[in-house]
LODRENFI-815733 format. One record per residue (C-alpha): residue number from 0; chain; x negated, y, z; residue in one letter. Coordinates in Angstrom, 3 decimals. Layout:
N
SITE    n  chain         u         v         w  res
SITE  NUM      A         X         Y         Z    A
...
***
This chain:
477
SITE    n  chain         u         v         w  res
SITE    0      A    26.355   -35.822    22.472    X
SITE    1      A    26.999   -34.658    19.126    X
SITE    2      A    24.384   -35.576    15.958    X
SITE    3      A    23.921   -31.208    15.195    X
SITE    4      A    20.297   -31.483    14.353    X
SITE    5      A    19.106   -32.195    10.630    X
SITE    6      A    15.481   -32.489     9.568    X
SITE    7      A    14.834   -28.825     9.493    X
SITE    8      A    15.931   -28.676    13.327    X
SITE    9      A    13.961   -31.546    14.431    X
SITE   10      A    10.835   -29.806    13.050    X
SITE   11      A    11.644   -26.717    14.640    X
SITE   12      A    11.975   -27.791    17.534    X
SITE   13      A     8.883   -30.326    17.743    X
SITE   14      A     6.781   -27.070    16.427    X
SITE   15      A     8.222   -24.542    19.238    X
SITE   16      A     7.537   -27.238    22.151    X
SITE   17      A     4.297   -27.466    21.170    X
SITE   18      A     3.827   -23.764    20.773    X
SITE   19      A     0.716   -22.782    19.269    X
SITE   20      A     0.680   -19.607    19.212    X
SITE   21      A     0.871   -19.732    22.915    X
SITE   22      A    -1.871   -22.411    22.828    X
SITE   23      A    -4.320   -20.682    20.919    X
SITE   24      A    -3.484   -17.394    22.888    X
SITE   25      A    -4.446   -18.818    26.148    X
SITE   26      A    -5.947   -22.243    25.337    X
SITE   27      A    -9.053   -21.657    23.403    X
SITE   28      A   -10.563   -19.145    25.752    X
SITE   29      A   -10.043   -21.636    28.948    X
SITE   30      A   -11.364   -24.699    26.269    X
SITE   31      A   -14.602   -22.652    24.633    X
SITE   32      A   -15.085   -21.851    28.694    X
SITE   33      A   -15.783   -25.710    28.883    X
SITE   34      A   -17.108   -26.869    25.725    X
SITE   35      A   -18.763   -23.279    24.602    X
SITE   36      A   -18.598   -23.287    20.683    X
SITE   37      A   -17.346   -26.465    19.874    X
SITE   38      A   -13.543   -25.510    20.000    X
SITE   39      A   -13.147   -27.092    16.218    X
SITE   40      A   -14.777   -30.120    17.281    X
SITE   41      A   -12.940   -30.964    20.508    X
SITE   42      A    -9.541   -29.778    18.382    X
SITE   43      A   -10.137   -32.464    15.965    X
SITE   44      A   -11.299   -35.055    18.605    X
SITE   45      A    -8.868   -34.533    20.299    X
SITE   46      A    -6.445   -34.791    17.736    X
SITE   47      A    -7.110   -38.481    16.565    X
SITE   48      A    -5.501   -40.434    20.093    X
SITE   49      A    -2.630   -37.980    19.744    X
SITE   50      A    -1.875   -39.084    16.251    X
SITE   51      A    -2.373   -42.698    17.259    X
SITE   52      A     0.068   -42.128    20.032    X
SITE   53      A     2.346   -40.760    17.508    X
SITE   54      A     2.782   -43.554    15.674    X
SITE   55      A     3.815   -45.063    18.585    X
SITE   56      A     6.780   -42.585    19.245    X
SITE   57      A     7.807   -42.482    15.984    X
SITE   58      A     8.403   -46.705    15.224    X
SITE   59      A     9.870   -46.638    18.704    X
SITE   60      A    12.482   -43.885    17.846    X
SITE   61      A    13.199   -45.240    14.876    X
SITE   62      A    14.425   -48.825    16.262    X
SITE   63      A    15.770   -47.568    19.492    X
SITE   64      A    16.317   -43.624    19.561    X
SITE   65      A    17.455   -42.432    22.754    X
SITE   66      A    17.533   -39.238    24.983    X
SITE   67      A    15.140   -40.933    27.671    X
SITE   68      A    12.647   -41.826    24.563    X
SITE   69      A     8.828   -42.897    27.058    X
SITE   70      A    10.928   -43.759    30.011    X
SITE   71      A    13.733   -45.699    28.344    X
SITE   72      A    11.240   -47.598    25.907    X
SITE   73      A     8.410   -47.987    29.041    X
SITE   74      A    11.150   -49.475    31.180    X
SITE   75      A    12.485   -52.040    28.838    X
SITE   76      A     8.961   -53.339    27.648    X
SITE   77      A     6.510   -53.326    30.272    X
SITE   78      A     7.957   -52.519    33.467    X
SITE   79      A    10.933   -50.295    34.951    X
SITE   80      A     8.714   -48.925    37.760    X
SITE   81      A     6.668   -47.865    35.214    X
SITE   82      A     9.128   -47.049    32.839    X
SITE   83      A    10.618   -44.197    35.810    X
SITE   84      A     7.201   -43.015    36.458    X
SITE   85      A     6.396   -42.332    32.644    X
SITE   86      A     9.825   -40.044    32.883    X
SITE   87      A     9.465   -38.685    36.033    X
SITE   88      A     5.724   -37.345    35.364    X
SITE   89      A     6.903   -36.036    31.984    X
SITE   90      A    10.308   -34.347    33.624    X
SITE   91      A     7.488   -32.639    36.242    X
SITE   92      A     4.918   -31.398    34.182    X
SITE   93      A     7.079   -30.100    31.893    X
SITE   94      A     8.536   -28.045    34.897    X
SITE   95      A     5.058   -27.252    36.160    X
SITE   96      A     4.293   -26.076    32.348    X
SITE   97      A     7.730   -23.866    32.421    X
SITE   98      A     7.019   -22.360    35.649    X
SITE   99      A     3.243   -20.816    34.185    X
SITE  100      A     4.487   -20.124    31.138    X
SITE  101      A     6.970   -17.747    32.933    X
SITE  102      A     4.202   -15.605    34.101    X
SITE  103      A     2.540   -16.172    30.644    X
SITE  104      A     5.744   -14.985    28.979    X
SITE  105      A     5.952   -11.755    31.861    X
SITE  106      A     2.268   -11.090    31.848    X
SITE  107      A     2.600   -10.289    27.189    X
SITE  108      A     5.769    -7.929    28.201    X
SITE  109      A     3.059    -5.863    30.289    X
SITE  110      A     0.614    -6.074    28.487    X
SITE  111      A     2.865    -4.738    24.912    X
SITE  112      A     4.046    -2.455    27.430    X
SITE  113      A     0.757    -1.550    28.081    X
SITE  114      A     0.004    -1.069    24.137    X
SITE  115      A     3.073     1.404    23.962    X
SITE  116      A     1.129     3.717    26.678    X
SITE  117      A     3.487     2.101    29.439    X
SITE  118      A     1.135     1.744    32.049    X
SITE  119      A     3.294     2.657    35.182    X
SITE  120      A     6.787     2.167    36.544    X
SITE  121      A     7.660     5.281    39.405    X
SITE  122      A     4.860     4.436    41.738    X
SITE  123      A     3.858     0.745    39.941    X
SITE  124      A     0.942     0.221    38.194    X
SITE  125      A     1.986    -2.553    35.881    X
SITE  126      A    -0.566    -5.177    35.537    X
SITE  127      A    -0.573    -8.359    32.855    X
SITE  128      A    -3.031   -10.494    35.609    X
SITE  129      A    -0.651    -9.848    38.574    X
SITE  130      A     1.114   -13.323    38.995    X
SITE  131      A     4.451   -11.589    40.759    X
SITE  132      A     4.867    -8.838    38.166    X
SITE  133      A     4.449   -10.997    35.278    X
SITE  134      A     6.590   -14.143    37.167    X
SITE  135      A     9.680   -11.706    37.816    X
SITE  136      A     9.510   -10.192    34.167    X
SITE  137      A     9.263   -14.256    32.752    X
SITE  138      A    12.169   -15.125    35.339    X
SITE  139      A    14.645   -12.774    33.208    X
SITE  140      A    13.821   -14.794    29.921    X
SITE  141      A    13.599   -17.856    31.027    X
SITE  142      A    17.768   -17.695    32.444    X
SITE  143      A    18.435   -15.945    29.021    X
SITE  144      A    16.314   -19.128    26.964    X
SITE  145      A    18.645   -21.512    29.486    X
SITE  146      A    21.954   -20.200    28.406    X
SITE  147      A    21.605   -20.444    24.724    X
SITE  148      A    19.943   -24.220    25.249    X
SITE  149      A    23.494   -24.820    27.256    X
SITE  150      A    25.118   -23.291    23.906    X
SITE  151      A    23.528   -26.271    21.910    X
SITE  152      A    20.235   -27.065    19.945    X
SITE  153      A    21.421   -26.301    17.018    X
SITE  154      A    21.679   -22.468    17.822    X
SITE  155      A    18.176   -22.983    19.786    X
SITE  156      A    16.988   -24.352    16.267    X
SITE  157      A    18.409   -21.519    14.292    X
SITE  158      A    16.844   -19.024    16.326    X
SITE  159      A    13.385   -20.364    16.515    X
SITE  160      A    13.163   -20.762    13.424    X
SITE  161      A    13.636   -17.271    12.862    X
SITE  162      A    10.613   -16.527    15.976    X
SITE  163      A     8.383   -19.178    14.755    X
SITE  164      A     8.549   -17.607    10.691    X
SITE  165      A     7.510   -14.408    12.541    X
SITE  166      A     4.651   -16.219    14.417    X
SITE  167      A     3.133   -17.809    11.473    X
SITE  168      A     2.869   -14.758     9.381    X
SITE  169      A     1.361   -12.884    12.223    X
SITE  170      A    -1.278   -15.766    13.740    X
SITE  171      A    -2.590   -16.949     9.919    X
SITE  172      A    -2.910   -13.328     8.668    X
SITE  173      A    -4.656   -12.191    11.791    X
SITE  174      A    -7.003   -15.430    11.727    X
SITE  175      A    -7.655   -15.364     7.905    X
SITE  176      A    -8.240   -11.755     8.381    X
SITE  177      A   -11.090   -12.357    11.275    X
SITE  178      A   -12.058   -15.290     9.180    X
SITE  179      A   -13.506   -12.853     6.513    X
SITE  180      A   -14.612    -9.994     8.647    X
SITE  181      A   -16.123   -11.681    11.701    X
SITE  182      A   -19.839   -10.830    12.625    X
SITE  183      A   -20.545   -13.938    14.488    X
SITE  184      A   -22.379   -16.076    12.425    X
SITE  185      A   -20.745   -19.479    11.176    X
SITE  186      A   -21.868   -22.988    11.992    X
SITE  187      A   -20.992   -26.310    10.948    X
SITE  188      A   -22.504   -26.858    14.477    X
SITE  189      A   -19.436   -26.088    15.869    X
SITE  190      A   -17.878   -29.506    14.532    X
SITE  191      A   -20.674   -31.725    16.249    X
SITE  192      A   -19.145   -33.298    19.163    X
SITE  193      A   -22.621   -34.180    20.228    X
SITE  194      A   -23.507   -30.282    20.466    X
SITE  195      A   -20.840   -30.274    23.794    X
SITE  196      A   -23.050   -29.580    26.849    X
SITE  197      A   -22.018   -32.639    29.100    X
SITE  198      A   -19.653   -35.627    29.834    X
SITE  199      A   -17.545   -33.614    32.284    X
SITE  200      A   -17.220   -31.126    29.636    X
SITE  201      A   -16.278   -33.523    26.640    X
SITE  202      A   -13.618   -35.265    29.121    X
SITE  203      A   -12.326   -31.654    30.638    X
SITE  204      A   -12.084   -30.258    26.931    X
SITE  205      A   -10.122   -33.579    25.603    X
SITE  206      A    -7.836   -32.924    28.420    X
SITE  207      A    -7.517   -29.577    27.680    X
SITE  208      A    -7.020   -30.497    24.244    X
SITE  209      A    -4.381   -32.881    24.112    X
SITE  210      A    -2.372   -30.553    26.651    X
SITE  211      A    -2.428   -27.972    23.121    X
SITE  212      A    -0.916   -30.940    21.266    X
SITE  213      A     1.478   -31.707    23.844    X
SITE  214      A     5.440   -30.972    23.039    X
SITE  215      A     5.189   -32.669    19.687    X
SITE  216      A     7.636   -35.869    21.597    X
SITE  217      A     9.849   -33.723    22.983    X
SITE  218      A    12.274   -34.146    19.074    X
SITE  219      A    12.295   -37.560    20.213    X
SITE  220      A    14.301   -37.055    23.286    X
SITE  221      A    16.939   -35.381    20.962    X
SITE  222      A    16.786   -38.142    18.908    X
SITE  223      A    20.532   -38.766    19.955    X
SITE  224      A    21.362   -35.592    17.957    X
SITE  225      A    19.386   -36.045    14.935    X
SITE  226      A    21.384   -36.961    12.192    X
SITE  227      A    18.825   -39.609    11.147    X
SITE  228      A    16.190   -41.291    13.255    X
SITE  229      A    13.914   -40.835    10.462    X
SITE  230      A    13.902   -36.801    10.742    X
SITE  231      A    13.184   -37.140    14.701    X
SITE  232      A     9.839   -38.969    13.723    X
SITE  233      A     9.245   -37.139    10.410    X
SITE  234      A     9.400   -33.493    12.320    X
SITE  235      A     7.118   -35.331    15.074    X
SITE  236      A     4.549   -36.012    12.530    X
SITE  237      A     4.879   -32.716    10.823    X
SITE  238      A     4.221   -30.364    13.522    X
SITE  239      A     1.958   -32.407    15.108    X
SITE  240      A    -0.185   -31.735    11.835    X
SITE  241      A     0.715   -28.367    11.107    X
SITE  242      A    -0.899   -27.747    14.709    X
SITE  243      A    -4.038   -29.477    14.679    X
SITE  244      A    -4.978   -27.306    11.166    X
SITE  245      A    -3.999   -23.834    13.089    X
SITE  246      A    -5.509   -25.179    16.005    X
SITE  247      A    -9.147   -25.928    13.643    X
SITE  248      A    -7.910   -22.318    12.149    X
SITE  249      A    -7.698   -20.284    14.929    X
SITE  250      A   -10.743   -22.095    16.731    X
SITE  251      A   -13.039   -21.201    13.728    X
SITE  252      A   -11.593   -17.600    13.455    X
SITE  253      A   -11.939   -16.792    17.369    X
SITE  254      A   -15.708   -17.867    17.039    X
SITE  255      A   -16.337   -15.494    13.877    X
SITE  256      A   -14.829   -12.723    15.826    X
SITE  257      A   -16.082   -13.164    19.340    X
SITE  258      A   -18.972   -13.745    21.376    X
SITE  259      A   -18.833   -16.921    23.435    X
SITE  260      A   -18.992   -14.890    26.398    X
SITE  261      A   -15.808   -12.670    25.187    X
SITE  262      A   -13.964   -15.453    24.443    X
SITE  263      A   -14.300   -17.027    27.489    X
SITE  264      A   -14.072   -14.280    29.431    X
SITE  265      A   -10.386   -12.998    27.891    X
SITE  266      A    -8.355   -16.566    28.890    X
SITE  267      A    -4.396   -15.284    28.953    X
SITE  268      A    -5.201   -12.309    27.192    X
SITE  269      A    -7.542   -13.883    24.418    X
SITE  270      A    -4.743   -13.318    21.806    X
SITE  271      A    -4.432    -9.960    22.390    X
SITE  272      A    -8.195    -9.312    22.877    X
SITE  273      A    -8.426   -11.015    19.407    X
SITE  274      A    -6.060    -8.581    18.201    X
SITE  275      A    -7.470    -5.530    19.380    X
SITE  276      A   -10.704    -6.101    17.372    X
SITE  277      A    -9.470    -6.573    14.168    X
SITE  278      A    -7.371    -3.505    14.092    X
SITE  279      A    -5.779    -0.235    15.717    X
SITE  280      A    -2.177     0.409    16.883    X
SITE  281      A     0.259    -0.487    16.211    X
SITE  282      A    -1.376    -3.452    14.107    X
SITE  283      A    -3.028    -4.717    16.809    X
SITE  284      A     0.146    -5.384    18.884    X
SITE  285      A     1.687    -7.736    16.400    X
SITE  286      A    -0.259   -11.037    18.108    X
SITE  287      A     0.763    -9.579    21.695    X
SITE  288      A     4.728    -9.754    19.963    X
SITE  289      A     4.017   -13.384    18.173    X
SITE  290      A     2.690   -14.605    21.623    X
SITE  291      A     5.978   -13.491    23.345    X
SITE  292      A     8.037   -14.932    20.917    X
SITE  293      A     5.983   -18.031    21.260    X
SITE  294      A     6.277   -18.439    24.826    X
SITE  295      A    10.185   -17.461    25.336    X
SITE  296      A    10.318   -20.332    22.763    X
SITE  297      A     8.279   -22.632    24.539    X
SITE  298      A    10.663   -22.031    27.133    X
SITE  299      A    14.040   -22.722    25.663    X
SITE  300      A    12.249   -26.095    23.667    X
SITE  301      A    10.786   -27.032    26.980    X
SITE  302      A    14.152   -26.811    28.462    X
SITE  303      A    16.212   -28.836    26.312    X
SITE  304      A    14.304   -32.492    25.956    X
SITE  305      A    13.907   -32.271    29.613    X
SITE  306      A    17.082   -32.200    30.721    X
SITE  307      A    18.204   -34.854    28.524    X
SITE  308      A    15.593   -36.907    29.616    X
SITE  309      A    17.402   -36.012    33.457    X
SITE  310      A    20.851   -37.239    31.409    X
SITE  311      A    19.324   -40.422    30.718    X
SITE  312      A    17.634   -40.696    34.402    X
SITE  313      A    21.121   -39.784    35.225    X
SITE  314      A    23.257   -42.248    32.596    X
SITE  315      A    21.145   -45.272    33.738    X
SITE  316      A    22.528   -44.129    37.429    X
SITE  317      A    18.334   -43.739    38.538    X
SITE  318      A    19.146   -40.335    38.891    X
SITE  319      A    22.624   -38.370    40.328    X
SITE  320      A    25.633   -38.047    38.627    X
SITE  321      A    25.287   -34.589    38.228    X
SITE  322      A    22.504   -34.578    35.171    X
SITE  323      A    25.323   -36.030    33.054    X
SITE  324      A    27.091   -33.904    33.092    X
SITE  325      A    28.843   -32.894    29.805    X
SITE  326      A    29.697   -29.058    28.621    X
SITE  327      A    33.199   -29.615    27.794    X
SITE  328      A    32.971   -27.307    24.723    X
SITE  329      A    29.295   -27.741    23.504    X
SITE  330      A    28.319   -31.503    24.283    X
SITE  331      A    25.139   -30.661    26.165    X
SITE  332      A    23.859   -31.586    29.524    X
SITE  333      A    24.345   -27.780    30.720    X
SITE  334      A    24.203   -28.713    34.419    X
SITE  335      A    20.999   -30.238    33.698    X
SITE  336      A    19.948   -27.697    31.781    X
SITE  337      A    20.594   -25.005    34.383    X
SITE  338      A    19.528   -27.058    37.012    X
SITE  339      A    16.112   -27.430    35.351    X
SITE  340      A    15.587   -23.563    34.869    X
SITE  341      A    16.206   -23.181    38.722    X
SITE  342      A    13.822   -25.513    39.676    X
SITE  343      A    11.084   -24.235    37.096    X
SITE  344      A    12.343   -20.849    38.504    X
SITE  345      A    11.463   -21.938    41.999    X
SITE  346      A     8.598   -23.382    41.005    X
SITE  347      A     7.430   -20.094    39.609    X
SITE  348      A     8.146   -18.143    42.717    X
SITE  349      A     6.125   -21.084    44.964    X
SITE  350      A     2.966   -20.617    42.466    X
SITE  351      A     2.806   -16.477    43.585    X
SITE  352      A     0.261   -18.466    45.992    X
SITE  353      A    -2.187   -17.994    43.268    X
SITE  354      A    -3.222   -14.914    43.151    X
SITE  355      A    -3.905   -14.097    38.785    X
SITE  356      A    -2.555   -15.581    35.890    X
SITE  357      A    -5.355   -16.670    34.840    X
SITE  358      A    -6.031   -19.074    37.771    X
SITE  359      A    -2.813   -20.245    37.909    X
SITE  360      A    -3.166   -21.498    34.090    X
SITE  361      A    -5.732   -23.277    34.986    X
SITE  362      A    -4.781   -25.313    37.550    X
SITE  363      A    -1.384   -26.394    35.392    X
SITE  364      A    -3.122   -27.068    32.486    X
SITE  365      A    -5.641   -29.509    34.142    X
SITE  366      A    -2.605   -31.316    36.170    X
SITE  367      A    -0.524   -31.668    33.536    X
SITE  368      A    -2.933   -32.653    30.750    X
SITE  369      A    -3.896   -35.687    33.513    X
SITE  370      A    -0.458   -36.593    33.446    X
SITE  371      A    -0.097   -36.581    29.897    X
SITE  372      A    -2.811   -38.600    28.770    X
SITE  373      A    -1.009   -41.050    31.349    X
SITE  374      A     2.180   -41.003    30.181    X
SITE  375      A     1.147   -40.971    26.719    X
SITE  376      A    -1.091   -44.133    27.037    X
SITE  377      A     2.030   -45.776    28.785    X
SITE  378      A     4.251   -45.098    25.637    X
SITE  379      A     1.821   -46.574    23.193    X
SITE  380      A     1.106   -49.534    25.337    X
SITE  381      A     4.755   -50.278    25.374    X
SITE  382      A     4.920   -49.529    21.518    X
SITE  383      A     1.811   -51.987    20.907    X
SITE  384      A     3.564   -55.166    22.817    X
SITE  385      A     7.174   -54.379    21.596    X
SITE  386      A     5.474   -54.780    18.045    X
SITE  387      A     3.030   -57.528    18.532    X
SITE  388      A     4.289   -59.529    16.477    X
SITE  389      A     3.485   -57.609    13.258    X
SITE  390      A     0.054   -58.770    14.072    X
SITE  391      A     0.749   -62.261    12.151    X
SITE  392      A     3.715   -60.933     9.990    X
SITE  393      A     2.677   -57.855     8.819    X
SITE  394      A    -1.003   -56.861     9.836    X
SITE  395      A    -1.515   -53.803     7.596    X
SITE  396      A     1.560   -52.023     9.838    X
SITE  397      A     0.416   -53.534    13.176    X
SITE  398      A    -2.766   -51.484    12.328    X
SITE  399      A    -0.248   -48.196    12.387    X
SITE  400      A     2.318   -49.285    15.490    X
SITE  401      A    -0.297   -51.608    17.832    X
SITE  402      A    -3.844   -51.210    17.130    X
SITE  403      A    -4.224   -47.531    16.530    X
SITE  404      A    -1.718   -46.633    19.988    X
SITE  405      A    -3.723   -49.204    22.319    X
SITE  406      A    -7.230   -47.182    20.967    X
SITE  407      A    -5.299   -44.028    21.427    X
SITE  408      A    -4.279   -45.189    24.847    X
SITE  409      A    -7.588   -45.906    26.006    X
SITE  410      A    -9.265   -42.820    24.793    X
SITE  411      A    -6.898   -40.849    26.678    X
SITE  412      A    -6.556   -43.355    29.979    X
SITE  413      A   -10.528   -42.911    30.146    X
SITE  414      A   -10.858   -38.779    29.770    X
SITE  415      A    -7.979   -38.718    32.301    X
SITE  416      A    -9.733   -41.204    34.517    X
SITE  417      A   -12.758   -39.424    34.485    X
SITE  418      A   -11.805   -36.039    34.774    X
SITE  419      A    -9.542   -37.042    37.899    X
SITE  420      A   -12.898   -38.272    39.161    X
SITE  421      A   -14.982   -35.362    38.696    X
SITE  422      A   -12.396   -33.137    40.611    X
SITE  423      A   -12.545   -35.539    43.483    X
SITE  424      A   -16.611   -35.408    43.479    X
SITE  425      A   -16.948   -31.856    42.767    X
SITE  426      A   -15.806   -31.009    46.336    X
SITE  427      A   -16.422   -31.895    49.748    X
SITE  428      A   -12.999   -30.384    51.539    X
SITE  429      A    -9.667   -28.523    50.121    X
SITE  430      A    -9.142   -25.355    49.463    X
SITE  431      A    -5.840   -23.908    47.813    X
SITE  432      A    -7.721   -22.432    45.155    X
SITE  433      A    -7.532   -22.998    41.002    X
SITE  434      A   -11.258   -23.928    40.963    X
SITE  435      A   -11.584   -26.275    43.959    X
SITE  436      A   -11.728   -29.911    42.629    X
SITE  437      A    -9.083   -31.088    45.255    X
SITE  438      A    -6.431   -28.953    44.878    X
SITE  439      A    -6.672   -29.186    41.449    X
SITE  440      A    -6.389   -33.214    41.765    X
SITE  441      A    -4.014   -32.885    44.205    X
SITE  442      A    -1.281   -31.518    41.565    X
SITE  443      A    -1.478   -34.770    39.510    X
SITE  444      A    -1.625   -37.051    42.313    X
SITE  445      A     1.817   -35.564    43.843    X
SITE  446      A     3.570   -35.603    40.502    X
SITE  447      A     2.622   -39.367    40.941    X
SITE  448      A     2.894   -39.983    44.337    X
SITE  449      A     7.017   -38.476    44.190    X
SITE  450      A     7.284   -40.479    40.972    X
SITE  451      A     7.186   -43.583    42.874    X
SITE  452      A     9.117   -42.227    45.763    X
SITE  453      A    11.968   -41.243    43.582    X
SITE  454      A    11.558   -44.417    41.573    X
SITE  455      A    11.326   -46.346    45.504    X
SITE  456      A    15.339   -44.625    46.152    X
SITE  457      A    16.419   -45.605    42.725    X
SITE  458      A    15.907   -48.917    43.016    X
SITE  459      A    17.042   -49.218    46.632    X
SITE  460      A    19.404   -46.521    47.501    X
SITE  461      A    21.139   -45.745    44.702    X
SITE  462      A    20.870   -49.378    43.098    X
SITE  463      A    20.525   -48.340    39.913    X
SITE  464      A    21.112   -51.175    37.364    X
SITE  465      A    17.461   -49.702    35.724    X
SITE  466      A    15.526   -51.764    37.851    X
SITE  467      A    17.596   -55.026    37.595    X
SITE  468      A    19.054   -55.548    34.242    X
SITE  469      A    17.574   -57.777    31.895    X
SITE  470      A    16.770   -55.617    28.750    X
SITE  471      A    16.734   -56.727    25.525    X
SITE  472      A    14.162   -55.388    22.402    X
SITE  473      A    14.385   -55.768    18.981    X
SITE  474      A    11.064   -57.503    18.021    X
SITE  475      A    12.303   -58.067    14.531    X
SITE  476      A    12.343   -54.354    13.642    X
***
């Protein structure tokens, strides 16, 4: 693949995976719903493993980069199984995250439809909640996202970079704004971590947490097509930190502006909700606009590292043939690519079992935040023994690239660990429903579970050299 992406690209793209505009839009509201108002506490607590982990992917990319980044680096230090499992879970829930943020993307069409006095189609009452109106509406952008991500990521950089200058402006004049001219009274209470009501809460709100950071990795799996290694981890780092101060931002601005109760209350639509009282029409619609933006974004940056994490799955022969393929013209997996958007298209469609957006959010965001902080912990663990030896040779860096991953990794191993546990004892039978414990465990656990059946094939159908070669790393670097 060709090296298209400079610094300003890899940045861009790091910034629209992680998408915080759509994070704050429908992530605080589900968050202060668990932790009440303590959203700038859990942000920054949250925030510390994440760093730690990315100082993991970021000394790893620069000695080895590679378009299978976790799973290629898992695979050659601790384990292949392992390695497959820490791609395939990432290669999932990134699908699973796709396939909501479809209806997130269809359900701020209605509703800016709904701002413009749109309210009806013939006999149709459009409605932002209604999983199949929103999912259809999503469907459209996410096929249009696809074909300019087959057209190459530098084109997917320029043009974010254009939507994400639009979201900025809009989300830090709206929260300054709300900052200023909120009733609700500020605390520096809302910075205790102590102040959240209960264990299950603190580990449910890390989760939920770390799932707003998630994305920043995804430049690494384009590392292939970064100019310089060095940009890869240098946009990591960048938007990673750019979104934990909006995140802080927004978290202190929604609490001067609305009740707990409000804010909980509004989950998908707390951006908008936000929006409406600070101002009138056609004002007011701006957020609804930089949430739309932010979410078609999402989209297209969710798109591309995962299917060139499939081309690697592909190139080292654990996957088929057919992720890697080339575009003759553009250089980019575009099978891949368009396979990916038909199975997060799928995916969609399968989740109309859920009745509301907001439910449906929900239950992604808890799965996939489990399977983060899994695959996460996986990549720093393989960072912290690849590196080792910095330990005698250079202990001021091993404090960077081993220490500060393996406490990241166990921060995020034991809030995972936990919450999984709490869904299990929260219920005594299943029920397909967002807030029953078990089906809400059950999403993680099959993301696993077909992880090691895939991996299981790999190995012994398809023979891939993955599981048998002898790798070599670079412990001098």
């Amino acid at each position: 693949m060709r090296k298209s992406l400079g610094a300003t690209g890899a940045i861009v793209i790091a910034a629209s995976s992680t998408a915080a505009t759509s994070s704050i839009g429908i992530g605080l509201g589900l968050t202060a719903g668990v932790v009440g108002l303590h959203l700038p506490a859990i942000m920054l607590l949250a925030f510390l493993p994440v760093l730690c982990i990315a100082g993991a992917y970021g000394r790893l990319n620069l000695v080895d980069p590679d378009a299978g980044s976790s799973y290629r680096w898992v695979g050659q230090v601790l384990n292949p199984w392992l390695g497959f499992l820490t791609g395939w879970v990432n290669v999932v829930g990134t699908v699973v995250f796709m396939a909501y943020t479809v209806a997130v993307t269809g359900s701020s069409i209605i509703q800016l439809a709904g701002q413009a006095t749109l309210h009806r189609i013939g006999g149709l009452r459009l409605d932002p909640d209604s999983t199949l109106q929103c999912t259809l509406l999503g469907l459209v952008v996410l096929f249009a996202a696809s074909l300019v991500a087959v057209r190459g990521v530098d084109l997917a950089a320029r043009l974010q970079k254009y939507l994400l200058a639009f979201e900025y402006l809009v989300l830090i004049g709206f929260l300054g704004y709300g900052l200023v001219v909120g009733t609700q009274p500020f605390s520096w209470g809302w910075f205790d971590p102590f102040g959240i009501p209960s264990l299950h809460a603190l580990a449910q709100g890390m989760v939920l947490a770390v799932f707003c950071y998630w994305g920043f990795e995804s430049v690494f799996s384009i590392g292939e097509e970064v100019s310089d290694p060095r940009q890869a981890s240098r946009g990591g780092f960048i938007s990673l930190t750019v979104m934990m101060l909006l995140f802080v931002f927004a978290s202190v601005a929604f609490q001067r502006v609305l009740p707990l109760q409000e804010l909980a209350d509004n989950g998908a639509q707390g951006l908008t909700y936000y929006g409406n009282k600070l101002a009138h029409q056609p004002l007011a619609a701006l957020p609804l606009v930089a949430l739309m933006f932010s979410a078609a974004a999402s989209l297209q940056a969710s798109v591309i590292p995962t299917a060139r994490g499939m081309y690697a799955m592909g190139r080292d022969r654990t996957l088929g043939p057919v992720w890697t393929r080339l575009h003759p013209r553009h250089r980019t997996p575009a099978a891949g690519t368009l396979l990916i958007t038909a199975i997060a298209a799928a995916l969609a469609v399968l989740a109309l079992v859920i009745p509301t957006v907001n439910s449906l959010i929900s239950a992604a965001v808890n799965a996939i935040g489990i399977v983060v902080a899994l695959y996460y912990a996986l990549t720093a663990t393989a960072a912290a023994v690849r590196f080792r030896h910095l330990l005698r040779s250079a202990p001021l860096e091993a404090l960077r690239v081993v220490v500060a991953p393996l406490l990241g990794a166990l921060v995020l191993l034991a809030v995972g660990g936990y919450l999984a546990w709490s869904f299990y004892d929260s219920a005594d039978h299943f029920e397909l429903n967002a807030d029953n414990g078990w089906f809400e465990l059950l999403v993680p656990v099959m993301m696993i579970a077909t992880g090691l059946l895939a991996a299981a094939w790999a190995r012994w159908r398809r023979r891939s050299p993955y599981f048998t070669e002898r790798h070599s790393t670079r412990t001098t670097s």
